[in-house]
C-alpha positions as CSV (number, residue, x, y, z in Angstrom):
1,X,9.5,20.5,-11.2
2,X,12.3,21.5,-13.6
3,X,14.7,19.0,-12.2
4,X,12.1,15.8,-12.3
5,X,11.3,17.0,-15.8
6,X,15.0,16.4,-16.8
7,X,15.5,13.2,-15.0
8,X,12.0,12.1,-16.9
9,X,13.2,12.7,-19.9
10,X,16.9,11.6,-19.3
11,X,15.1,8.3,-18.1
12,X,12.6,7.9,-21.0
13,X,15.8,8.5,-23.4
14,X,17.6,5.9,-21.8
15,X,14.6,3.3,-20.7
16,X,11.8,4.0,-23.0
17,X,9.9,4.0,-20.7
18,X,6.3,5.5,-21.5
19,X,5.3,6.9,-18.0
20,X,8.6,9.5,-18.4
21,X,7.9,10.3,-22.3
22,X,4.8,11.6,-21.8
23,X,4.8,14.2,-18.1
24,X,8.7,14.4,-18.3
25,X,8.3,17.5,-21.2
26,X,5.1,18.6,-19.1
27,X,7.4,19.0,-16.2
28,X,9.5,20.7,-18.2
29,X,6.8,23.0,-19.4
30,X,5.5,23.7,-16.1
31,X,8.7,24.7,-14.9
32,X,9.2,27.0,-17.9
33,X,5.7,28.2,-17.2
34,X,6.2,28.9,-13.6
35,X,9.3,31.2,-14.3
36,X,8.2,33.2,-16.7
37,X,5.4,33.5,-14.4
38,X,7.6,34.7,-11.1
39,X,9.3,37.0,-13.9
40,X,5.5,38.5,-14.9
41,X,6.1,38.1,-18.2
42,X,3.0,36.1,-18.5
43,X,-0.5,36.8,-16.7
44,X,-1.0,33.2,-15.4
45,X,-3.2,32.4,-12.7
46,X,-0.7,29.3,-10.1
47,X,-3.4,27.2,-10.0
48,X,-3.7,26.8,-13.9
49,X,-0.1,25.7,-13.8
50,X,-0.4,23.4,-10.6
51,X,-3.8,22.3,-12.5
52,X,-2.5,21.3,-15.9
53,X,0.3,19.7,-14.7
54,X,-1.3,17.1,-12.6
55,X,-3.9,16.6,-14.9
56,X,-1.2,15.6,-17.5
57,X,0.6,13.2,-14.7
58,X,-3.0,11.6,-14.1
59,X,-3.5,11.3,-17.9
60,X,-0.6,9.5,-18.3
61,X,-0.9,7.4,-15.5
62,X,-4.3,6.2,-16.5
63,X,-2.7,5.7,-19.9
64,X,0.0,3.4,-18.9
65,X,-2.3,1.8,-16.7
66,X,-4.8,0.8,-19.9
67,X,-2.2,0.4,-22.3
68,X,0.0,-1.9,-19.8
């Protein structure tokens, strides 16, 4: 997740390319998310990381999709 965050953003630096602005830094946060959760520093249930993270992939795919 970490890594395709990174390449999103790369991209959307280098492209502009809306789909990669918007779940690129999500990616990111999911992947921060994730190891501070394997570190227990925070008390996060998995699924509520798996769970916003698509939901912010669907978001923006429905987004570009209306916007074009």
């Amino acid at each position: 997740m970490g890594v395709s965050g990174a390449l999103c953003v790369v991209n959307a630096i280098r492209a502009g390319r809306f789909h990669c602005m918007f779940p690129g830094p999500i990616f990111l946060a999911g992947a921060g998310r994730t190891v501070l959760r394997a570190r227990s520093a925070v008390d996060l249930r998995w699924n509520w990381i798996d769970g916003g993270v698509v939901a912010a992939v669907a978001a923006a795919l429905v987004v570009e999709a209306w916007v074009g």
